[in-house]
DOMI-790799 format. One record per residue (C-alpha): residue number from 1; x, y, z negated; residue in three letters; chain. Coordinates in steps of 0.001 Angstrom, whole numbers. Each point is the difference from the previous one (the first is absolute). Layout:
REM residues N
REC  kolke  east  north  up  marvo  zavo
REC  NUM  X  Y  Z  ALA  A
...
REM end
This chain:
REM residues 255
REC  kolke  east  north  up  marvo  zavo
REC  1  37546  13612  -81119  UNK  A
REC  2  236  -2836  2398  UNK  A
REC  3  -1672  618  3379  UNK  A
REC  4  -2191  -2995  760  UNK  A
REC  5  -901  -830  4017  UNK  A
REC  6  -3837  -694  1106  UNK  A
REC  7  -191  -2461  2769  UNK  A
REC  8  -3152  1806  1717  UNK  A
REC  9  718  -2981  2631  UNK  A
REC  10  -2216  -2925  633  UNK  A
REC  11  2019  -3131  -233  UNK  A
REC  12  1472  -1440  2724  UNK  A
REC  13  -1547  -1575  2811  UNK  A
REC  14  569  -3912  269  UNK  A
REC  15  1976  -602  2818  UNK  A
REC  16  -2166  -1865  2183  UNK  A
REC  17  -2456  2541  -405  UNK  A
REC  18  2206  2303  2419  UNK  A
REC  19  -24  -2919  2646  UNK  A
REC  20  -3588  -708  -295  UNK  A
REC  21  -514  3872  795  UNK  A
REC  22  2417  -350  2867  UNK  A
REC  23  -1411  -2395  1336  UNK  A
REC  24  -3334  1588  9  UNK  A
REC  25  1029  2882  1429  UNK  A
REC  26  1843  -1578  2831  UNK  A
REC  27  -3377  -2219  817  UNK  A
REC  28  -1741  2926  59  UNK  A
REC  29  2382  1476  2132  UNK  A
REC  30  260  -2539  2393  UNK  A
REC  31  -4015  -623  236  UNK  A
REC  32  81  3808  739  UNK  A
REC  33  2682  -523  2802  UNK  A
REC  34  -2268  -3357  1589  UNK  A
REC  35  -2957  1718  100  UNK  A
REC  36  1164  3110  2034  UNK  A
REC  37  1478  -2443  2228  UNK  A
REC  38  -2898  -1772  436  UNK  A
REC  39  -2008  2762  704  UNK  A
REC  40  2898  1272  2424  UNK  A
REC  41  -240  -3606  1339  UNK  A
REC  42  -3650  -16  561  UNK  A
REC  43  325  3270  1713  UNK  A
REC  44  2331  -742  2744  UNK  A
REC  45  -1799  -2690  615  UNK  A
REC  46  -3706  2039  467  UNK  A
REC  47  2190  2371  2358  UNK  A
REC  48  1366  -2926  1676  UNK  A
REC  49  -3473  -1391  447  UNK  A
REC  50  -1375  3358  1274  UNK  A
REC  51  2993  538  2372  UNK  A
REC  52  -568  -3437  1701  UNK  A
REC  53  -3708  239  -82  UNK  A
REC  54  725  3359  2136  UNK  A
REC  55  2427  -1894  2361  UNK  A
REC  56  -2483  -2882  720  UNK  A
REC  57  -3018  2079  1128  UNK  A
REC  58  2607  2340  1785  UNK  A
REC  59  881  -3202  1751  UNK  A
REC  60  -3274  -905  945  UNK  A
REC  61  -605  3600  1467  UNK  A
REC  62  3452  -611  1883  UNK  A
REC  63  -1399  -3090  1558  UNK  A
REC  64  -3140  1236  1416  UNK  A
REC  65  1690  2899  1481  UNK  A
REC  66  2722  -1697  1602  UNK  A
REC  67  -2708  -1829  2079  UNK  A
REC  68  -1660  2843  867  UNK  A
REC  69  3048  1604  1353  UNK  A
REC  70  1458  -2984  1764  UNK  A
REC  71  -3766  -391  1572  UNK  A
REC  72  578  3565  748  UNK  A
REC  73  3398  -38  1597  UNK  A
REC  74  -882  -3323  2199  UNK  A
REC  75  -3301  2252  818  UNK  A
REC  76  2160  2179  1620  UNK  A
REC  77  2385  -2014  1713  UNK  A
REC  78  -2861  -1345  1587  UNK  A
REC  79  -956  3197  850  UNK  A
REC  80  3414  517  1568  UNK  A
REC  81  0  -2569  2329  UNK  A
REC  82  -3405  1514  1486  UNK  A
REC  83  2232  3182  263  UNK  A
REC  84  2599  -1620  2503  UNK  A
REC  85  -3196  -1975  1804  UNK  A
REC  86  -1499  3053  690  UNK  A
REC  87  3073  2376  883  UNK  A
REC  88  838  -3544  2638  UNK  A
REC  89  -2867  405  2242  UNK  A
REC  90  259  1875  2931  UNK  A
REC  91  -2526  3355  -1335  UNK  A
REC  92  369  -205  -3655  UNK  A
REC  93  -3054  1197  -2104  UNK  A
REC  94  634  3407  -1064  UNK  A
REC  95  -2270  318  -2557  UNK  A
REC  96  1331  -2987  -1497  UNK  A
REC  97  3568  565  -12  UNK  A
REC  98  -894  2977  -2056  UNK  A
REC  99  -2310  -2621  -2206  UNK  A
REC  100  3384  -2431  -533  UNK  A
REC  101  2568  1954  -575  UNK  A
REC  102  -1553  2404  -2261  UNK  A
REC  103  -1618  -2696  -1887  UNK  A
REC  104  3203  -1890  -116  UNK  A
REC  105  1750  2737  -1422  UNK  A
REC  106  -1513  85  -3406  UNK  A
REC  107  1268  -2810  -2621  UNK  A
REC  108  -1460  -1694  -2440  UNK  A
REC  109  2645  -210  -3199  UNK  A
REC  110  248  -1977  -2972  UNK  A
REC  111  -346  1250  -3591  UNK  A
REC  112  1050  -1551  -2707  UNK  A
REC  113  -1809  -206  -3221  UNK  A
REC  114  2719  315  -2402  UNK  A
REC  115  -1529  1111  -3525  UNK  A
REC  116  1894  -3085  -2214  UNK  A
REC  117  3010  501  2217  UNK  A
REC  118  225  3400  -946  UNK  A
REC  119  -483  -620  -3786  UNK  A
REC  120  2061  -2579  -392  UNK  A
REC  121  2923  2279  1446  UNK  A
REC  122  -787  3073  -1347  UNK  A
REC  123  -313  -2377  -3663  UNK  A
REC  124  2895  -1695  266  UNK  A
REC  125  -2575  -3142  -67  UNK  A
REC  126  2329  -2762  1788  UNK  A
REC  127  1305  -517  -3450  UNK  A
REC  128  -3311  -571  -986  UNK  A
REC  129  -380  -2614  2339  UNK  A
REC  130  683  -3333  -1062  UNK  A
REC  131  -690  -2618  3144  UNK  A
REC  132  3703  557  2610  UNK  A
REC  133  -2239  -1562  2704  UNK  A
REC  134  -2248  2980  -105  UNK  A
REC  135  2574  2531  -127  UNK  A
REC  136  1976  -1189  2569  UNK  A
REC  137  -3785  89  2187  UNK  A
REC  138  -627  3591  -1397  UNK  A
REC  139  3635  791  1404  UNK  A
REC  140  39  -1575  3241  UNK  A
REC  141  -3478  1118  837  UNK  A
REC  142  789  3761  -26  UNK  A
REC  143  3164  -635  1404  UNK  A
REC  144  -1627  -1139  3090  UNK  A
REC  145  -2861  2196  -149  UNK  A
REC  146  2899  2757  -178  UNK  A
REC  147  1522  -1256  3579  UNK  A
REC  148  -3657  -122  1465  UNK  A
REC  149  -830  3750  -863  UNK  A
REC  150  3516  579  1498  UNK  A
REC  151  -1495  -1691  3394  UNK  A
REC  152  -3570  1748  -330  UNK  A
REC  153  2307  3270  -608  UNK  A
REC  154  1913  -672  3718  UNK  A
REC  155  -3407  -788  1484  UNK  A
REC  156  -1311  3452  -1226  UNK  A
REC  157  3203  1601  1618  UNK  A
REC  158  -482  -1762  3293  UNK  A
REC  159  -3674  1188  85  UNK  A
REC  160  289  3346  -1246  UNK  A
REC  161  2409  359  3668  UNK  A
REC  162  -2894  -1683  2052  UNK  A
REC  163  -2580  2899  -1578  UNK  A
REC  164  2539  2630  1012  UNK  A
REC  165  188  -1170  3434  UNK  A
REC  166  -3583  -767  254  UNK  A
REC  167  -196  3979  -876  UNK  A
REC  168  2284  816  3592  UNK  A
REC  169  -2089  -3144  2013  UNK  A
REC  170  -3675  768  -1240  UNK  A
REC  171  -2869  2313  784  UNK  A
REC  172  -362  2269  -2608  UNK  A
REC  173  -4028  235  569  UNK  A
REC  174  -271  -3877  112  UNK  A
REC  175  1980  -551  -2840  UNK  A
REC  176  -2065  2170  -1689  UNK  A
REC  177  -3073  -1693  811  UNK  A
REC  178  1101  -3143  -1114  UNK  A
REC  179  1239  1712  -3808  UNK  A
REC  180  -3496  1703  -268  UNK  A
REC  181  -1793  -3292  824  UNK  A
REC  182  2820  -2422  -2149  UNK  A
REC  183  -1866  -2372  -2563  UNK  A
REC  184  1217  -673  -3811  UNK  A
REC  185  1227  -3170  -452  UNK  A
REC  186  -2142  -2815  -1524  UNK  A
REC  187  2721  -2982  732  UNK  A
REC  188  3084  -900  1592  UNK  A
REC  189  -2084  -524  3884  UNK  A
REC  190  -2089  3372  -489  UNK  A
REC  191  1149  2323  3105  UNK  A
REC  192  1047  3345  -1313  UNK  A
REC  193  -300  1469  3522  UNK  A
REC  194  -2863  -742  2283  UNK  A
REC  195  793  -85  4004  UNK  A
REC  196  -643  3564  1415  UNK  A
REC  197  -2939  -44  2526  UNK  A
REC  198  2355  2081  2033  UNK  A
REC  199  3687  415  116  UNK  A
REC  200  1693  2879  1648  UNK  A
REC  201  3433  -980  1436  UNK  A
REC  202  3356  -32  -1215  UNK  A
REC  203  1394  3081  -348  UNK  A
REC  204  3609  -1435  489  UNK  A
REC  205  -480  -2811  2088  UNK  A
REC  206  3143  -1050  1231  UNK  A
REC  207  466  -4103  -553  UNK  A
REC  208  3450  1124  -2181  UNK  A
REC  209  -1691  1914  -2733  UNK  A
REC  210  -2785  -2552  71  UNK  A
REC  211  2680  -3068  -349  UNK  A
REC  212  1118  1593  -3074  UNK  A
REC  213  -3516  464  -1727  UNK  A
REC  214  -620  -3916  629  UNK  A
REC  215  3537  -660  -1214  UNK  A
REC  216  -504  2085  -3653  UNK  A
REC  217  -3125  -1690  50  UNK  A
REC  218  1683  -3432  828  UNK  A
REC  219  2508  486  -2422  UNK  A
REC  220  -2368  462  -2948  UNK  A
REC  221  -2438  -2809  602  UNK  A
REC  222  2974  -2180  389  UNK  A
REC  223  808  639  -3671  UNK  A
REC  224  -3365  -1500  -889  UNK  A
REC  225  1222  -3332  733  UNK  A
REC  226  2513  412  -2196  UNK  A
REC  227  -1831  1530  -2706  UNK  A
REC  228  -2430  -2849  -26  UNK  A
REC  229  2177  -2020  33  UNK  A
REC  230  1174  1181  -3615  UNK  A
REC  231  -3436  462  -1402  UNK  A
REC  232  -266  -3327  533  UNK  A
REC  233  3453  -777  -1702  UNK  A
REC  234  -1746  2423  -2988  UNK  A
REC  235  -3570  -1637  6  UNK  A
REC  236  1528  -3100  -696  UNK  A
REC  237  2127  1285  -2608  UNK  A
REC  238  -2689  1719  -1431  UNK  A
REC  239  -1809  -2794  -863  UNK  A
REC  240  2494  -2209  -1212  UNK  A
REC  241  876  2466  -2316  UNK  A
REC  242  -3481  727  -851  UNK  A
REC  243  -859  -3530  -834  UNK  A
REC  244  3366  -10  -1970  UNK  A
REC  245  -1363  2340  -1787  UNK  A
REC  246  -3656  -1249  -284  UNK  A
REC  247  863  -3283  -1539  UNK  A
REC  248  2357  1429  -2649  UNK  A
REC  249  -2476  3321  -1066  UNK  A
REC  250  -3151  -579  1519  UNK  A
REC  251  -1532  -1397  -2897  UNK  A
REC  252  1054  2758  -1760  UNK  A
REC  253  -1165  3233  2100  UNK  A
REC  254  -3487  1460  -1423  UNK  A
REC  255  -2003  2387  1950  UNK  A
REM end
């Protein structure tokens, strides 16, 4: 008996039909691929919005305290000079050598505000960032601002020996007085410590051990020059790259 064969097979497909499929498939495809990338795309470019929005108010913070600390430090080397006027006469105050050189030991240091710094490190956000001008601004700023909190760091060191001598040189009582009686700062020309009504003497009050109080104390005023010096360097950087930034994303930041 012959064995006949069922085709249980549609026909054949023409074939253009096959490209036509293919080539809806790889639209499809592709369209897919575009629109993650333009949603990856629009991302980056929110974060890299947010991250400079963050850098430009932490350079406006930046620039108001650098002038309050260099109105501090010049404060104080004003301060200083009354210092030497008044250990040059021939019967010094007492009560205010105790006011200067206590008061001229404290220091008034500069903090950075570094929130979009941060997150654009810890990110990996220079990528992100499109404008060179800017990054090269981001980059220089902190590495200045790096060298400066290297000088506020020797300043602290040179200090830090003037309050351990002032510990051998001072009165223990008076000293005393003058913490119980210190005020809270309100700005950089508030007096921490007022002048004691009274001032015991020295307890060591040979002119050696007192040279080398004035000279720590000497040595880290004279460092305020120089810091000021590069806050000023900063401020202006600061706002360059602030108004780099401002004319390039202002328009774009939303509060």
């Amino acid at each position: 008996m012959e064995q006949q064969h069922l085709d249980h097979f549609s026909p054949k497909k023409k074939w253009y039909v096959y490209l036509i499929d293919f080539i809806m498939l790889f639209v499809a495809v592709t369209l897919g691929f575009l629109a993650e990338n333009l949603r990856d795309q629009q991302t980056d470019k929110n974060r890299e919005i947010s991250y400079l929005k963050n850098v430009h108010e932490d350079l406006l913070v930046d620039i108001n305290r650098f002038e309050f600390v260099m109105s501090a430090n010049n404060w104080r080397l004003l301060m200083l000079d009354s210092l030497h006027m008044e250990i040059n006469k021939v019967s010094p105050d007492l009560p205010s050598l105790y006011y200067y050189i206590r008061n001229l030991a404290v220091r008034t240091t500069f903090e950075s505000s570094h929130l979009g710094l941060d997150q654009i490190k810890a990110s990996g956000g220079f990528r992100l960032i499109q404008n060179a001008k800017i990054i090269a601004g981001i980059q220089d700023y902190e590495r200045r601002l790096n060298s400066a909190m290297k000088l506020e760091e020797i300043r602290e060191r040179t200090l830090e020996q003037a309050r351990f001598k002032m510990a051998v040189v001072f009165d223990a009582g008076t000293l005393y007085q003058m913490t119980k009686n210190q005020s809270m700062f309100k700005g950089e020309k508030t007096v921490r410590y007022k002048r004691p009504a009274h001032a015991a003497p020295f307890v060591v009050g040979d002119r050696e051990t007192f040279n080398e109080l004035i000279n720590f104390v000497n040595l880290g005023l004279n460092t305020n020059i120089h810091l000021n010096d590069s806050f000023n360097e900063l401020k202006s950087i600061a706002k360059a790259l602030d108004a780099e930034i401002m004319e390039e994303y202002g328009s774009q930041f939303v509060d």
